[in-house]
C-alpha positions as CSV (number, residue, x, y, z in Angstrom):
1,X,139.9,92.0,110.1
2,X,136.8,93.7,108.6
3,X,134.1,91.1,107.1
4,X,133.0,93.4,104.5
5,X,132.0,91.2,102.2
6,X,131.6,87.9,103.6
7,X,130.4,84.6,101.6
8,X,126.6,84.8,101.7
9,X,126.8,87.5,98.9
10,X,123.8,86.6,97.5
11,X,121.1,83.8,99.1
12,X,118.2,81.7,97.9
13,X,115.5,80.8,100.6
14,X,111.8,80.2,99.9
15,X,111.0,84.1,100.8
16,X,113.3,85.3,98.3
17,X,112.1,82.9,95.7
18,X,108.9,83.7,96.8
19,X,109.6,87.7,96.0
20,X,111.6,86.6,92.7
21,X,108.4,85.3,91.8
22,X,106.1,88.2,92.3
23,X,108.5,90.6,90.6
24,X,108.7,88.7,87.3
25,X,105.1,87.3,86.8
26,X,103.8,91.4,87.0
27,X,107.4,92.8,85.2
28,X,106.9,90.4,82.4
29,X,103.0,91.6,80.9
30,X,104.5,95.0,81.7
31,X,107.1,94.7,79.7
32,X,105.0,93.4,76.6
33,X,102.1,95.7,77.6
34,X,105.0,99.0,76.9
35,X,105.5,97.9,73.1
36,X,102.0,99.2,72.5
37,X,102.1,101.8,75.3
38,X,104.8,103.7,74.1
39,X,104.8,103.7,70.5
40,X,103.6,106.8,69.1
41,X,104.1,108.6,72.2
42,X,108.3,108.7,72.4
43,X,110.6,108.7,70.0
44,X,112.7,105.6,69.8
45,X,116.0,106.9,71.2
46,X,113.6,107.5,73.9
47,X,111.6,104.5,74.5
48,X,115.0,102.4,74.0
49,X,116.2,104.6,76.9
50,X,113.3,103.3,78.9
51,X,113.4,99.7,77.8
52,X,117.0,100.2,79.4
53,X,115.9,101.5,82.6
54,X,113.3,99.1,83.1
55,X,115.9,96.5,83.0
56,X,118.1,98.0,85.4
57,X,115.5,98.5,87.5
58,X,113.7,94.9,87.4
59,X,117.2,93.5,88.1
60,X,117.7,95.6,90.8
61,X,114.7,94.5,92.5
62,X,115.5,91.1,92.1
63,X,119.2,92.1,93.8
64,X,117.1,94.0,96.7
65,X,115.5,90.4,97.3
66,X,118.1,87.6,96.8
67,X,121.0,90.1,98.5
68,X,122.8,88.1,101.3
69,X,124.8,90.9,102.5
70,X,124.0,94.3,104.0
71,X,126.2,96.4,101.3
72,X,125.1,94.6,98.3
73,X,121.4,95.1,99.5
74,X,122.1,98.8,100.1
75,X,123.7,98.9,96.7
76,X,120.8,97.1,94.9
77,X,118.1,99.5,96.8
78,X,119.8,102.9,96.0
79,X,119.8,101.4,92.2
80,X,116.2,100.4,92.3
81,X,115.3,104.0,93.6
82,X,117.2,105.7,90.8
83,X,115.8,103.8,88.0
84,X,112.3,104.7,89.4
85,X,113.3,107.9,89.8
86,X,114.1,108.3,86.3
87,X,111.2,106.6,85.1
88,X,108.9,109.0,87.5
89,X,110.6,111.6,85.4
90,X,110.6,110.2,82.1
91,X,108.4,112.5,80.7
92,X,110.4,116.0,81.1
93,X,108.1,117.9,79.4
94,X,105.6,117.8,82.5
95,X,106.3,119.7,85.2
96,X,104.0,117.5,87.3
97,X,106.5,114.9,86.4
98,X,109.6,116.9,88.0
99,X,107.4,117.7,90.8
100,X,106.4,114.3,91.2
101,X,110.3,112.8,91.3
102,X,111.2,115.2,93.7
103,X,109.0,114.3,96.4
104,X,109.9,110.8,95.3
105,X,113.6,111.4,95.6
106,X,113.5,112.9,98.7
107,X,111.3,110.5,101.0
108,X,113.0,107.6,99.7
109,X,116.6,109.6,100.8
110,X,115.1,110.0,104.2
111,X,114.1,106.3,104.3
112,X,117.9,105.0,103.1
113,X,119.7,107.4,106.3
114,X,116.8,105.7,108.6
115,X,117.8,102.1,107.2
116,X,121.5,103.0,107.0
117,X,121.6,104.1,110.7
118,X,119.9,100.7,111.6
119,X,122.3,98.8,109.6
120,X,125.1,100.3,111.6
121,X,123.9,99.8,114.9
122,X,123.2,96.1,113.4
123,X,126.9,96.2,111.8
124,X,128.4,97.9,115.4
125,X,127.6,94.2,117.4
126,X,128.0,91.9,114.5
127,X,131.2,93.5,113.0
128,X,129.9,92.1,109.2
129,X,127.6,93.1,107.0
130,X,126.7,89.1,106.2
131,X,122.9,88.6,107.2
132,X,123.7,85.4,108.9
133,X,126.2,87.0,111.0
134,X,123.7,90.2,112.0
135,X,121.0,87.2,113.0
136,X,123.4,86.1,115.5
137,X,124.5,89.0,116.8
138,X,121.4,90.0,117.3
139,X,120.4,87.2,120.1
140,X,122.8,88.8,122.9
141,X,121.6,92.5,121.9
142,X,119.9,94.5,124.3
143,X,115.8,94.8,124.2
144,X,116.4,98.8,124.1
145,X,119.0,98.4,121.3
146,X,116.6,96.1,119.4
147,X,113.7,98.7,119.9
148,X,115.6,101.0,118.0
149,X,116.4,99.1,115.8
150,X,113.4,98.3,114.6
151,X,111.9,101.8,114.6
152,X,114.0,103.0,112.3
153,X,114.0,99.7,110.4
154,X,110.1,100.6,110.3
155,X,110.7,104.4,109.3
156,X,113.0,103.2,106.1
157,X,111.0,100.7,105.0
158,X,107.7,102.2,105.7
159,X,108.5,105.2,103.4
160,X,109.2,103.2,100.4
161,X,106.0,101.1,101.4
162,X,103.6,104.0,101.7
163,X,102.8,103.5,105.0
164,X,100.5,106.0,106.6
165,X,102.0,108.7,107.3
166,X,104.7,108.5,105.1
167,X,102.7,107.7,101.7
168,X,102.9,111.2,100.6
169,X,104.7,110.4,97.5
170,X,102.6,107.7,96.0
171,X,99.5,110.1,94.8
172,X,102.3,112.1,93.4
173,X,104.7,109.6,92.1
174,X,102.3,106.9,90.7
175,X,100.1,108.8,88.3
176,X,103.4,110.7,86.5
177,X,105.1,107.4,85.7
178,X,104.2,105.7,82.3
179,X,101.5,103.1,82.9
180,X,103.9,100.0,82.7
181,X,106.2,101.5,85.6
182,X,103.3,102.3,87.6
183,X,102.3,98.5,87.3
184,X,105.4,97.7,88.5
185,X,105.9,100.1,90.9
186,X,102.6,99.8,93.0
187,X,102.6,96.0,92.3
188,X,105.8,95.2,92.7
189,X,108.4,97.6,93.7
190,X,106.6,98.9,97.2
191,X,106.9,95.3,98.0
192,X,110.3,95.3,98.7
193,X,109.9,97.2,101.3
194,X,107.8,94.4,102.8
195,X,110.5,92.1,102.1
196,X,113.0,94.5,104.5
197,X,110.5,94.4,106.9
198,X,110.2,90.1,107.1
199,X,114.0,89.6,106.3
200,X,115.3,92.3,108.8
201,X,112.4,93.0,111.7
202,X,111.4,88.9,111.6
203,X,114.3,86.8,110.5
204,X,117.5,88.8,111.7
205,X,116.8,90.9,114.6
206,X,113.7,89.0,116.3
207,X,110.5,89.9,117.5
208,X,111.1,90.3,121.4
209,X,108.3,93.0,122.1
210,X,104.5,92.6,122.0
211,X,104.3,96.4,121.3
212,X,106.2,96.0,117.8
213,X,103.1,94.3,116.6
214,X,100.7,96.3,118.0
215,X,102.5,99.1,116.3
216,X,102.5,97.6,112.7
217,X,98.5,96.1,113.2
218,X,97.8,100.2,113.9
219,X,99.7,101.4,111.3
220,X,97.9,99.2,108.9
221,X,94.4,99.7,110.6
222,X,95.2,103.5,109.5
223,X,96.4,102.9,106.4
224,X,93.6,101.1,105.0
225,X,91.4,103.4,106.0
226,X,93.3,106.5,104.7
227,X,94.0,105.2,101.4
228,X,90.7,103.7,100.6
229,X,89.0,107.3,101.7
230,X,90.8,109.4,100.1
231,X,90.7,106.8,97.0
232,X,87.2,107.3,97.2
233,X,87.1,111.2,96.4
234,X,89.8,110.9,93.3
235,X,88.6,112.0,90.1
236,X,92.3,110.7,88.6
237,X,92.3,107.4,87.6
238,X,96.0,106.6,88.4
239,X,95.9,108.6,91.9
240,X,92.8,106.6,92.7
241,X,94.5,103.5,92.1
242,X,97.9,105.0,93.8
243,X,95.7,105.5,97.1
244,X,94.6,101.8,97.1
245,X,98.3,101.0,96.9
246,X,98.3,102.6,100.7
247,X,95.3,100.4,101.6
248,X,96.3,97.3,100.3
249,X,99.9,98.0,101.8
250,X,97.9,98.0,105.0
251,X,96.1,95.2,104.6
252,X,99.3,93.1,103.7
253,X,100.8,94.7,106.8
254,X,98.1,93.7,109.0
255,X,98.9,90.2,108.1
256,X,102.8,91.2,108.9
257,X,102.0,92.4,112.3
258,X,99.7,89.8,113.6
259,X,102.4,87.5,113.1
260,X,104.7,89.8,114.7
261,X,102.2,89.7,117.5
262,X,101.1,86.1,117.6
263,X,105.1,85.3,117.7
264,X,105.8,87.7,121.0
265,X,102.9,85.6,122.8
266,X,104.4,82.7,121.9
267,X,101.7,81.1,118.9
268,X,104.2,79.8,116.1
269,X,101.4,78.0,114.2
270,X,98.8,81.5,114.1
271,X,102.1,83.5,113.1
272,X,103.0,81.7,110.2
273,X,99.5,81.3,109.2
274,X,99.2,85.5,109.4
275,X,102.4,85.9,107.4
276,X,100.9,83.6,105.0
277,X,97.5,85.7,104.7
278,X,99.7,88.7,104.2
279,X,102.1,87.4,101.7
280,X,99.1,86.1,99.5
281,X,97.5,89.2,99.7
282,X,100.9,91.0,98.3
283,X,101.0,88.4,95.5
284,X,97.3,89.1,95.0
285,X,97.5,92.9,95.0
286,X,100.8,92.4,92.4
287,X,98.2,91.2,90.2
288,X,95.2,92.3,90.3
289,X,97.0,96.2,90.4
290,X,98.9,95.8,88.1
291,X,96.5,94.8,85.8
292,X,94.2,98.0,87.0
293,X,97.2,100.3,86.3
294,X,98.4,98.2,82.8
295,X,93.9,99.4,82.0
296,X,94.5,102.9,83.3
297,X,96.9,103.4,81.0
298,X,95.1,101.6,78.4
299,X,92.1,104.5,78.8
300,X,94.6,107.1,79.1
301,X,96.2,106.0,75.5
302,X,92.4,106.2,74.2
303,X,91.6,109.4,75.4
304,X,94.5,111.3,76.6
305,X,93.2,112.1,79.9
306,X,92.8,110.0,83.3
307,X,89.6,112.5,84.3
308,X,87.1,110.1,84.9
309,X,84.4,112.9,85.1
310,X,85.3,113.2,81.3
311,X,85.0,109.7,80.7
312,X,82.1,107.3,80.3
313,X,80.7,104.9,77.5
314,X,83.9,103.3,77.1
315,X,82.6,99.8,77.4
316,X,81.1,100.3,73.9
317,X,84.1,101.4,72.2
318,X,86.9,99.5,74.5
319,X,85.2,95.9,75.1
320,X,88.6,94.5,76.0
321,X,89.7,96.9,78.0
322,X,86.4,97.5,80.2
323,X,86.1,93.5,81.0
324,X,89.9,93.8,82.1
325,X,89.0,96.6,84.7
326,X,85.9,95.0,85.7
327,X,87.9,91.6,86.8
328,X,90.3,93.8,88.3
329,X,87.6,96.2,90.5
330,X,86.1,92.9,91.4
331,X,89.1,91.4,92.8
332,X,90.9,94.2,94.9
333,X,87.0,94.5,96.3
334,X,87.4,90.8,97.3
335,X,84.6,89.6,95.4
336,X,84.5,85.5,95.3
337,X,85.8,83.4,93.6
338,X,88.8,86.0,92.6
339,X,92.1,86.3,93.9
340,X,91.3,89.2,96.3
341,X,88.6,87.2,97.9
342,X,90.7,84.4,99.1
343,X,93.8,86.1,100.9
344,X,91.5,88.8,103.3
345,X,89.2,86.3,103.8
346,X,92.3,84.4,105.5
347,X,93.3,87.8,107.2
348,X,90.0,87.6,108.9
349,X,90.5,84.4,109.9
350,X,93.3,84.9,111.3
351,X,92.0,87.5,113.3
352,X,89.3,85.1,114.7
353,X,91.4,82.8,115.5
354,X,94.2,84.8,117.4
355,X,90.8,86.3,118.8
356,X,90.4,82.6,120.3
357,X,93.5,82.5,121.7
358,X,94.0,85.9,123.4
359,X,92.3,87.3,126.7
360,X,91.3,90.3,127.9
361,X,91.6,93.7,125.9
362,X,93.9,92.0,123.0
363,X,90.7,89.9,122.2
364,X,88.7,93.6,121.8
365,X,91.9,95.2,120.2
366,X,92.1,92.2,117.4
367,X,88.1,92.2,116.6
368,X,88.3,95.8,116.2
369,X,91.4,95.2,113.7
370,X,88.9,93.0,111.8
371,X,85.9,95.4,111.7
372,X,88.2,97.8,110.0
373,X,89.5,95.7,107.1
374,X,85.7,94.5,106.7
375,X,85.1,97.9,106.6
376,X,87.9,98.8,104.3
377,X,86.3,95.9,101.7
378,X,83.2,97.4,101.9
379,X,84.7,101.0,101.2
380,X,86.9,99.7,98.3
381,X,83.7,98.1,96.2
382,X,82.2,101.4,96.4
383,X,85.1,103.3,95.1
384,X,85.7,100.5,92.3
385,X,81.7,101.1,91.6
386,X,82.4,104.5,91.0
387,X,85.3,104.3,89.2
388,X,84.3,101.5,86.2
389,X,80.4,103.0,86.3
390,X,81.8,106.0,85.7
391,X,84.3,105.7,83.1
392,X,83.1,102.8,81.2
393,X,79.1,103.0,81.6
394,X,76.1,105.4,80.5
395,X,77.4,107.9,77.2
396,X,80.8,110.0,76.8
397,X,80.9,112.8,78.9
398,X,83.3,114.5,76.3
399,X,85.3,114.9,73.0
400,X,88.2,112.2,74.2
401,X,85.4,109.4,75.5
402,X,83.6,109.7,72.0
403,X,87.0,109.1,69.7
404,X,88.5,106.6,72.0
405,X,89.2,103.2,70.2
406,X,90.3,100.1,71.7
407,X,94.1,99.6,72.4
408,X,96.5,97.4,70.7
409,X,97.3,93.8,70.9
410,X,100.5,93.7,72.8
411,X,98.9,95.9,75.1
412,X,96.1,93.5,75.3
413,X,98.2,90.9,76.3
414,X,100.1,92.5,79.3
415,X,96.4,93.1,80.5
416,X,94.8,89.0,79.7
417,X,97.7,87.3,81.4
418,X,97.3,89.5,84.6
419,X,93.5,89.3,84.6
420,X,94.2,85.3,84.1
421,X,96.3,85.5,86.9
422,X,93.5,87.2,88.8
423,X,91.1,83.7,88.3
424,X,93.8,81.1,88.6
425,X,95.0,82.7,92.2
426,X,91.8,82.5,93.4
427,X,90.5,79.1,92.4
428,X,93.5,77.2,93.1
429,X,94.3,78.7,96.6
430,X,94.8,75.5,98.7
431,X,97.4,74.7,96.5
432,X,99.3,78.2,96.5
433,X,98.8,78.1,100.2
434,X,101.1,75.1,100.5
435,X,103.7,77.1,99.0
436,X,103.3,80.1,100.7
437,X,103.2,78.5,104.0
438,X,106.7,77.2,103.4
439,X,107.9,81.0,102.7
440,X,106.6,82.0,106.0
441,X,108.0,79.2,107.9
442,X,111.4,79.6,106.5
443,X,111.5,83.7,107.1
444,X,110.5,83.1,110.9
445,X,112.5,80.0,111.4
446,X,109.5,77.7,112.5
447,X,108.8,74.3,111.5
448,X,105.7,73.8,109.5
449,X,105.7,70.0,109.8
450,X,102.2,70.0,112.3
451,X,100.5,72.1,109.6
452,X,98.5,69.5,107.4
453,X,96.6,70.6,104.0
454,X,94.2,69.0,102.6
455,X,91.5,70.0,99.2
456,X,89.7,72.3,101.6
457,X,91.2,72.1,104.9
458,X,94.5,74.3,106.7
459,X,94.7,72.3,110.1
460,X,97.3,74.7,112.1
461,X,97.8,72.9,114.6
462,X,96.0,68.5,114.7
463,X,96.8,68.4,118.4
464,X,94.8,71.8,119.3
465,X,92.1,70.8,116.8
466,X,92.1,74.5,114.8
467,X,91.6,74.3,111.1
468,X,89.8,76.4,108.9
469,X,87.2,75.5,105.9
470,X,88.6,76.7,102.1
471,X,86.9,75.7,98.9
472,X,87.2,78.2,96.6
473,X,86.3,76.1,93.2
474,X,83.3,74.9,95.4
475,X,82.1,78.9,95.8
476,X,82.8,79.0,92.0
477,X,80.7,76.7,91.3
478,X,77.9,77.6,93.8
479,X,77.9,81.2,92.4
480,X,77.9,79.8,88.9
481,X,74.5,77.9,90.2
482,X,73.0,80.8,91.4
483,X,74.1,83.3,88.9
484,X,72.3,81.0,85.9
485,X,69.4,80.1,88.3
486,X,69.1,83.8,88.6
487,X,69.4,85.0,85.2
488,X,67.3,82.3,83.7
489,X,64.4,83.7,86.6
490,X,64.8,87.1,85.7
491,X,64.8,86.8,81.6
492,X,61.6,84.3,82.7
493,X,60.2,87.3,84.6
494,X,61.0,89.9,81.9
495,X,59.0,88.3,79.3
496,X,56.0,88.3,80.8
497,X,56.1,91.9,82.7
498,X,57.9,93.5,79.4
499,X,56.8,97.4,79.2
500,X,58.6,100.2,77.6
501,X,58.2,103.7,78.8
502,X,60.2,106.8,78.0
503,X,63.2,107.5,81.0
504,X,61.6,110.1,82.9
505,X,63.5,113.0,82.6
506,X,61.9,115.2,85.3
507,X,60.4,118.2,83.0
508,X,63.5,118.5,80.7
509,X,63.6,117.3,77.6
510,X,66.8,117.0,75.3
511,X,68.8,115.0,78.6
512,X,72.4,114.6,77.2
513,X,76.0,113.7,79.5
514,X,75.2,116.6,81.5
515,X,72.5,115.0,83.1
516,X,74.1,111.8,84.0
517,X,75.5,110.6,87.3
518,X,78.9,111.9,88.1
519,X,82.1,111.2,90.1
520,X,81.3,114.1,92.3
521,X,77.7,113.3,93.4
522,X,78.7,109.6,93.7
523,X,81.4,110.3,96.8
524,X,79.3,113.0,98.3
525,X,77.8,110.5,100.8
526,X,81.3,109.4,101.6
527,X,82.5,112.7,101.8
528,X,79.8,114.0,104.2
529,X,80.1,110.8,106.5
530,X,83.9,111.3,106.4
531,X,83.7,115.4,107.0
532,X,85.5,115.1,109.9
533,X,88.7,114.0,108.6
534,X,88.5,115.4,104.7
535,X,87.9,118.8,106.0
536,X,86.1,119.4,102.5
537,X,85.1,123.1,101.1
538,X,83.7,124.5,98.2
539,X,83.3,127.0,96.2
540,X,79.9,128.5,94.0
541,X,79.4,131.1,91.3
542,X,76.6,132.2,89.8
543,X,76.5,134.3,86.9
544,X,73.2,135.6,86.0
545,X,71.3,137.2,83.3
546,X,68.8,138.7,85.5
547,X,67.1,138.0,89.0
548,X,65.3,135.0,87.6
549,X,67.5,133.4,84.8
550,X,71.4,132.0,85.4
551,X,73.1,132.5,82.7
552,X,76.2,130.2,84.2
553,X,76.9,128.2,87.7
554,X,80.9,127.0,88.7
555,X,80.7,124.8,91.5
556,X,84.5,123.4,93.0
557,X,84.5,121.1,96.0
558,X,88.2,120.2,97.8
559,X,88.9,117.8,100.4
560,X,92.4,119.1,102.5
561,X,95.4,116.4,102.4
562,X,95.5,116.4,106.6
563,X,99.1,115.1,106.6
564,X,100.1,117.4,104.0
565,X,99.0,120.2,105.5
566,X,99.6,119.6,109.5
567,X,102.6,117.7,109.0
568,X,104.8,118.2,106.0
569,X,103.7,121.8,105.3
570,X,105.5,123.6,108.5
571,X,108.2,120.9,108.0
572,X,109.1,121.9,104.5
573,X,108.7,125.8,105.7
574,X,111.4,125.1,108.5
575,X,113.9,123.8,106.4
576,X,113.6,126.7,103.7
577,X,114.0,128.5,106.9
578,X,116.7,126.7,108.4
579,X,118.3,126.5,104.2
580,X,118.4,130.2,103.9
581,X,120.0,130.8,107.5
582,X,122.7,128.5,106.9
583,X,123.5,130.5,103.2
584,X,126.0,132.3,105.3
585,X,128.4,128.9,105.4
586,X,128.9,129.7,101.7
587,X,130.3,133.0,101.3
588,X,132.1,132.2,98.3
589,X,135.7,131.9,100.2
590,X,137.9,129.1,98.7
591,X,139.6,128.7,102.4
592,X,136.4,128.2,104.0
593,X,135.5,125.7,101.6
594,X,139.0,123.7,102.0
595,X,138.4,124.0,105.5
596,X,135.0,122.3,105.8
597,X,136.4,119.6,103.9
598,X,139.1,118.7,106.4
599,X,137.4,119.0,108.9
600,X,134.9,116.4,107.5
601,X,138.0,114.3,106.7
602,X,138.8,114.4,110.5
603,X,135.2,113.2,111.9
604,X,134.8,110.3,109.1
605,X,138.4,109.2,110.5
606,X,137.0,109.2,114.0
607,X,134.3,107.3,113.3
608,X,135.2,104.4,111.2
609,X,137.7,104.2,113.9
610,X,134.8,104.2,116.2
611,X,133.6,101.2,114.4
């Protein structure tokens, strides 16, 4: 008889509670951040119709992670992509938004028939859909069958992940969704695609290939340095931020595929210390983007526009608002002593210490990983420069930045408990690492006993001798100490060499927001030293009165979307092609029609049978 729905219908681990846990301490400010949010901009037929999908859709989330079956997982991830969906949409009178859901729609389709087909080769040996029954079944499957497996496990979870190159819906999806729903979608929902990756790559089917890591470590490596480059030449606010989604995905997944790595060479203690890096990053970027997205939204309320280039002097008239940002830029940019900080400072050292433990080209390969994430830090403080210098500092660039007033108290709330969150996660890591540690262990079925913690020690592994050092209060307070002893030299230093001059204004007079700094001219460098991937091109006109006076000058620069363009550009052309060929199957014919449905009839017959 068929096990179709078996008695582990739902289950209750420490990952699961673990992922519970991330999806209500970001859904909950959301939700009291969207009183604010939406009044005034729906009416309330509509804004109950969102408060309604909301719920569905955190519920669904929390059925994607707790699911103990294979159908009810299915079930609870087709009804999480629908509610987004119609939040992605919820503003119909965009056609941006439309746009936006289609893409949306589609990719995440193509992810469910890759996860389906893996479930069924899964279901095909195990004959249930229980996910303690597929875990056994999968230790007498074949390595080629398991490599299959796992591709396609990558391909359906990597789409809803945003994993380079299938993140082409996040610029597009993110920025059309109300503010709330962004915050959960970037910091929570894309997680659950990190969750299928753990629960069905780690837990069920087994790493039994070296290559499956290496994979996932290059796929990160690329998609932290995608998403933080092309974050680097947004103008949008919300795209910006939807492009460090990508990096950050990578940077969790780097974490994910070292232990994936460090399992296949036979290093229990590194892996579960890598998963751990990775999962406290995902926790960290759950808060600290959600609080960036719950402020982007805050400025869009102001000024009706997420064009930072029109932006500018909003610290003055949004106090809240800009310190919110500014702890949020400082923590995805892994400044100390914030959350940020903490977990990619343990991603590196798991790379040195797998770097330790490794020979020959691997040792190269994983100290290369490490230069890129440093790099990808470095790259991400820049862009987070740009973006709160050039929205919140110097004077309004326009008509919205000068009427803007700060945002409403429910709003403010959403946006005080996540930038709490922000501190807390960073000063009390050694204590969150215990817990996390315990997650890891349980998804990769390794005992965690020889793992000792102490106020500022991780010892992996007492007989081998490796630990690491971890005081994060103690950096507090050191940069406290420094920070005063700095200031108090400098306003020393100030008094005595005190002299005004006008700003020099190189031979104009009358400087306004014209002259300042923009957006543009900040990524230039970037975009220059990047050239080679960007592909940008612009575009001048000049207008002049006569030969020596210019009456007006346009100048447009573009980057080109590479993956777009070279990958799902001819794609999308051959299917219109292939759509229109195959018009012929409908001629209208009522027959016909009743044919093609029996016949479909007949081959679903054959193959449950097959099953």
């Amino acid at each position: 008889m068929l096990d179709l729905l078996p008695k582990h219908i739902f289950l209750s681990d420490p990952l699961s509670l673990f992922f519970l846990f991330v999806i209500f301490i970001v859904s909950l400010p959301s939700a009291i951040y969207s009183f604010g949010y939406l009044k005034g901009e729906y009416p309330l037929k509509k804004i109950i119709l969102s408060w309604f999908l909301l719920a569905i859709f955190i519920l669904s989330m929390a059925a994607v992670v707790t699911a103990g079956n294979v159908l009810v997982f299915l079930v609870a991830w087709e009804m999480m992509s629908l509610a987004s969906y119609f939040l992605v949409v919820f503003d119909t009178t965009h056609e941006r938004s439309i746009k936006a859901g289609t893409i949306y729609v589609v990719m995440t389709q193509i992810g469910a028939a890759f996860l389906i087909a893996a479930f069924m080769i899964m279901y095909s040996y195990a004959r249930s859909f229980d996910l303690f029954a597929l875990k056994n079944a999968c230790l007498a499957m074949p390595a080629q069958t398991k490599n299959i497996i796992f591709v396609s496990l990558l391909i359906g979870f990597g789409t809803k992940a945003g994993i380079v190159p299938l993140h082409i819906w996040l610029p597009y999806a993110h920025p059309q969704a109300p503010s709330h729903i962004s915050s959960i979608m970037s910091g929570v929902m894309i997680k659950t695609a990190i969750y299928g990756i753990i629960r069905f790559v780690m837990f069920i089917l087994g790493v039994s290939a070296a290559w499956w890591g290496v994979l996932v470590l290059i796929l990160a490596v690329i998609s932290c340095l995608v998403g933080v480059i092309y974050a680097l030449m947004e103008h949008d606010i919300k795209k910006l931020l939807a492009y460090h989604s990508v990096e950050n995905i990578g940077i969790i997944l780097l974490g994910v595929g070292l232990a994936m790595f460090f399992t296949s060479q036979g290093l229990p203690y590194l892996a579960v210390f890598s998963l751990m890096a990775g999962l406290y990053h995902l926790v960290n970027h759950a808060i600290f983007k959600g609080l960036l997205f719950l402020c982007a939204g805050s400025v869009y309320k102001a000024t009706g526009t997420r064009d930072i280039e029109k932006l500018g002097g909003l610290i003055k008239t949004m106090p809240y608002t800009a310190a919110y940002f500014l702890l949020g830029a400082m923590a995805i940019s892994a400044l100390p002593p914030l959350n940020g900080f903490v977990s990619e400072w343990l991603t590196l050292q798991a790379f040195f210490l797998g770097a330790l433990n490794v020979i020959g080209g691997t040792k190269l390969f994983l100290g290369f990983c490490a230069v890129m994430l440093a790099l990808t830090s470095g790259l991400a403080a820049a862009c987070f420069v740009k973006a709160f210098g050039i929205t919140f500092l110097a004077g309004p660039r326009s008509h919205y930045a000068k009427e803007a007033k700060e945002v409403s108290l429910s709003m403010k709330a959403g946006m005080f408990f996540l930038s709490l969150l922000t501190i807390v996660f960073g000063l009390a890591a050694t204590m969150i690492i215990r817990y996390l540690t315990r997650a890891a262990g349980s998804a990769m079925d390794i005992d965690i006993s020889h793992m000792q913690f102490s106020l500022n020690n991780i010892t992996l592994n007492p007989q081998a001798g490796k630990s690491i050092y971890l005081s994060p209060p103690l950096l507090a307070l050191v940069l406290l100490v420094l920070g005063i002893t700095g200031l108090v030299i400098f306003c020393a230093w100030r008094r005595k060499r005190s002299v005004r001059h006008n700003t020099w204004d190189c031979g104009y007079y009358r400087l306004d927001a014209r002259n300042e700094y923009t957006a543009t001219a900040f990524s230039k460098p970037f975009r220059i030293a990047f050239s080679f991937f960007l592909l940008p091109y612009r575009k001048t006109q000049k207008i002049r009165e006569s030969f020596y006076h210019v009456r007006s000058f346009t100048y447009e620069t573009h980057t080109i979307q590479v993956f777009k363009k070279y990958l799902y550009d001819p794609v999308l052309v051959l299917v219109f092609r292939s759509a229109k060929s195959m018009r012929r199957l409908q001629p209208g014919s009522i027959h016909l029609y009743l044919m093609y449905i029996f016949i479909t009839i007949i081959l679903l017959i054959v193959f449950m049978r097959w099953f």
